[in-house]
Every structure is written in structure tokens, then in C-alpha cells.
N, C-alpha and C positions, 0 to 999 in steps of 0.2 A: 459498437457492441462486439464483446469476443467470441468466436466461434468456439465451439467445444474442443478444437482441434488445437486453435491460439492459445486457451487458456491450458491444454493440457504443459503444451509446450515453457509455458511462463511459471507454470507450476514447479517443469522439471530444473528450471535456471534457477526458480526461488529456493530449490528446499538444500543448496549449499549454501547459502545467501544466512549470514547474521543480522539479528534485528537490529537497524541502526535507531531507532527513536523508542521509546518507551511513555507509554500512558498513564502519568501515576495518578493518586487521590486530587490535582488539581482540575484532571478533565482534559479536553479537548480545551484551547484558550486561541484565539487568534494569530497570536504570536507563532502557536504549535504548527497551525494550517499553515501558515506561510512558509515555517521552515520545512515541511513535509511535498510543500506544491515547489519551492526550491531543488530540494534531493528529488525530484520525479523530474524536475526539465534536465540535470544533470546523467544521471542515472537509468530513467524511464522507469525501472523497477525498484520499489522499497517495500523493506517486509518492518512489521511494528511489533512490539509487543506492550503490552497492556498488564501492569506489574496489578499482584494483588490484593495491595492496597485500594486500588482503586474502585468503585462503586459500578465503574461501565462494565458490560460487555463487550468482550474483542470485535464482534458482528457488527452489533449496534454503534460503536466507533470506527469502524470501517465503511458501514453504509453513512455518517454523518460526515465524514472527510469524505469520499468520495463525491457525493454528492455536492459539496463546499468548492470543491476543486475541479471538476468533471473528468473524475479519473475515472479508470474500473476497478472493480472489486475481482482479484482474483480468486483468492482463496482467504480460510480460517481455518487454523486448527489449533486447538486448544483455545492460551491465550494470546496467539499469533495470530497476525493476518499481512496479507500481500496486496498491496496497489502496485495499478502499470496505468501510467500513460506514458504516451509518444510524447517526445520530444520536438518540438522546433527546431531545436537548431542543431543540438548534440544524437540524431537520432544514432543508435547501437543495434538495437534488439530488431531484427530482422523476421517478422511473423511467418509462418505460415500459410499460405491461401486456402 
């Protein structure tokens, strides 16, 4: 769980950060999660966006990959959102206490 102080910090690394993956009318598909749980052991941080064709909300596709994956949910704004998890093996992002 992030502390309000973590996710401030993950907040401010995300909002230079372009969305590498996009949500279209297909949904969330298994395939998607895996390439999403892939760029997060690489990475740690990936921001999504959720094009508006598609029938989800950025929120509600963020809480169901998260959840899928056991990332966190850092933020949403608009039809963006940002996941972090920590890495095994490639860790980067250095938190906060």
C-alpha cells in the first residue's frame, strides 16, 4: 500500500511520462494484462490511456488490471491512469519513506 507521500512522488515522475499502452473498444483481453504486468517488471511505472471508442472507464480499467496483476493504482486523470509496481529484479524507482 502507498503512502500519500509515495504516491505524491510517483505522481510527479508520471505526469512527463507518455501513455505507452492504450484501451480501445476491445476491452481489457488477457493478452493486454500480460503485456502491461511485463512493462511494470521492466519499468515499475506505466501510465495507460483508454481511447474513446471504448465503452470502459479509465478508473474502472485501472482498478480491474490492478487488481489482475497486484499493482497500485496511482492516479486517473481524465482518460489516463498510472500503475507502479516494484520490480524484482530491474528495481529503479526509489520511494520515499
Amino acid at each position: 500500500m502507498l503512502t500519500g507521500k509515495q504516491r505524491s512522488y510517483l505522481k510527479s515522475i508520471a505526469n512527463t511520462m507518455d501513455p505507452i499502452f492504450q484501451v480501445g473498444k476491445n476491452g481489457v483481453t488477457e493478452n493486454f494484462i500480460k503485456q502491461v504486468e511485463d512493462a511494470l517488471e521492466a519499468r515499475e511505472l506505466v501510465k495507460i490511456k483508454v481511447l474513446n471508442n471504448s465503452l470502459l472507464d479509465a478508473t474502472e480499467v485501472a482498478s480491474q488490471i490492478a487488481e489482475e496483476i497486484d499493482a497500485e493504482f496511482v492516479q486517473s486523470i481524465g482518460n489516463k491512469f498510472v500503475l507502479y509496481k516494484e520490480s524484482r529484479e530491474n528495481k529503479k524507482i526509489e520511494l520515499p519513506n
